[in-house]
N, C-alpha and C positions, 0 to 999 in steps of 0.2 A: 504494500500500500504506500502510495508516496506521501511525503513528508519536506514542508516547508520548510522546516530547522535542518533538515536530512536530507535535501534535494539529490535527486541521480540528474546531473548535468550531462548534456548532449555532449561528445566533442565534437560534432556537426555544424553544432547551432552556436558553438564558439566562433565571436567573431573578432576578429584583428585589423580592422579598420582604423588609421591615425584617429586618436579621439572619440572613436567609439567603439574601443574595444571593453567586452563584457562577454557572461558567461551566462549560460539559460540551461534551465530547467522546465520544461512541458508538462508541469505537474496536473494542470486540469485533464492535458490527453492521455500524460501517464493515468488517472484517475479511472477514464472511461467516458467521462464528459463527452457530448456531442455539440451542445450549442452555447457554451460558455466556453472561453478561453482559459487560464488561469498559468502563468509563465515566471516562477523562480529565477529573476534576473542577478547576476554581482557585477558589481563594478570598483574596478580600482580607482583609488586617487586621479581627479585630474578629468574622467571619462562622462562619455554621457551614453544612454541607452540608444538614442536615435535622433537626429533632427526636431527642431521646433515643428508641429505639426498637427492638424484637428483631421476628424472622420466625418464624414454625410452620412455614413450608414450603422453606425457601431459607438456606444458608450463604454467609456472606460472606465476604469480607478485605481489608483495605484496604495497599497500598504503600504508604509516604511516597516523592514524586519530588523534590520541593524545597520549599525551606524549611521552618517548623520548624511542621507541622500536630501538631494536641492530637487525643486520643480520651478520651473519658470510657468508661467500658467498671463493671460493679459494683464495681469495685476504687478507683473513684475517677476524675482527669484523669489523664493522663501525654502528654507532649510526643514526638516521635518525631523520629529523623534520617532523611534520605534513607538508603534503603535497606532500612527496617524496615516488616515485615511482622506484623500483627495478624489473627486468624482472629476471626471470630464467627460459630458452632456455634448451629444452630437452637434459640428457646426461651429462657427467660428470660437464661440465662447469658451466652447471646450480644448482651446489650443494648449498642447504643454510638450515641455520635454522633461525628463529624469535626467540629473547629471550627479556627481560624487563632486561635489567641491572642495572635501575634506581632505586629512592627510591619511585615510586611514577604511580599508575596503569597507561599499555600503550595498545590502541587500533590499531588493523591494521586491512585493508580490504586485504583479498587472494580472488584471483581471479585465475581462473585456467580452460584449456581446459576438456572438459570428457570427454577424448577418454578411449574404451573399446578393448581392456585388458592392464593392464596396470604391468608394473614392476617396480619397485621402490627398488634401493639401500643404504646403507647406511656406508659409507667407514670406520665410527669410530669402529661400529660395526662387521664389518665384514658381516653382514648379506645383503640378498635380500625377497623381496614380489613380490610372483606373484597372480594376479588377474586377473577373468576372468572377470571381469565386470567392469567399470567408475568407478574411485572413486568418493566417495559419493552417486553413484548409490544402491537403494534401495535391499537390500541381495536377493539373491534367494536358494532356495532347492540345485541346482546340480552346483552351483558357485565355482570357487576354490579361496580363499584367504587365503594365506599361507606364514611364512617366516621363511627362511632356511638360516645356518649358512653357509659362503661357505666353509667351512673346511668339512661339511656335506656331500661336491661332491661327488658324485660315476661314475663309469663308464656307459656310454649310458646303454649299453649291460648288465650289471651287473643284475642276476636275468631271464636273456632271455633266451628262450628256441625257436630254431628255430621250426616252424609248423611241420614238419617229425621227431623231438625227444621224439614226445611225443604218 
């Protein structure tokens, strides 16, 4: 049975990205879960979980488990103690990142809806992701996960050729 104190980390889902390198645990899928996520993160000093960023289709929340992990959320950074729980409500409001600001490794539990398809923003960047499947849902052949700068945009139409032009 998994165990948040106890997590069995992927070495898959270890990622070593400058800056966002962290360690995961798939505790809600380890569990059997279908439609909640639940992902035992660590991060070292210094790192953050992922980019500033909100969802259109899926609410989150993050526990703090240990040490003293940051959330930047619209309101600014704030630092969190074990024990504290932060929601983000689909849509811009809900924007946040998780980062370790400390000197000293911080654990948090994400928790998060899997609804399918999902679009995911991210305002520093400029960019968007769109998917056709749950995040964290296992890939498929004919899926689309993809992300696009919106300077990228083009016109609907752009490319079209109405049915009798051709």
């Amino acid at each position: 049975m998994p165990n948040i104190f106890e997590p069995d980390f992927d070495p898959a889902e270890a990622t070593d990205q400058s800056g966002f390198t962290r360690r995961r645990a798939r505790v809600g899928r380890q569990s059997g879960a279908q439609r909640l996520g639940a992902s035992v993160y660590e991060l070292p000093p210094g790192e953050a979980l992922c980019p500033y960023h909100w969802h259109a289709g899926n609410e989150e929340m993050v526990i703090a488990l240990s040490g003293r992990p940051s959330i930047r959320t619209p309101e600014g950074w704030q630092e969190l103690e074990p024990g504290e729980l932060v929601p983000f409500p689909r849509g811009p409001e809900g924007a946040h990142q998780i980062a370790n600001r400390s000197d000293q490794d911080a654990r948090v539990l994400m928790l998060g809806e899997l609804n399918g398809p999902e679009v995911v923003v991210y305002p520093d960047s400029g960019k968007t992701a769109a998917m056709s499947r749950a995040p964290g849902a296992p890939p498929e052949d004919d899926e689309v996960n993809a992300v696009f700068r919106f300077d990228d945009e083009v016109d609907y139409f752009l490319d079209e050729e109405p049915p009798g032009a051709r």
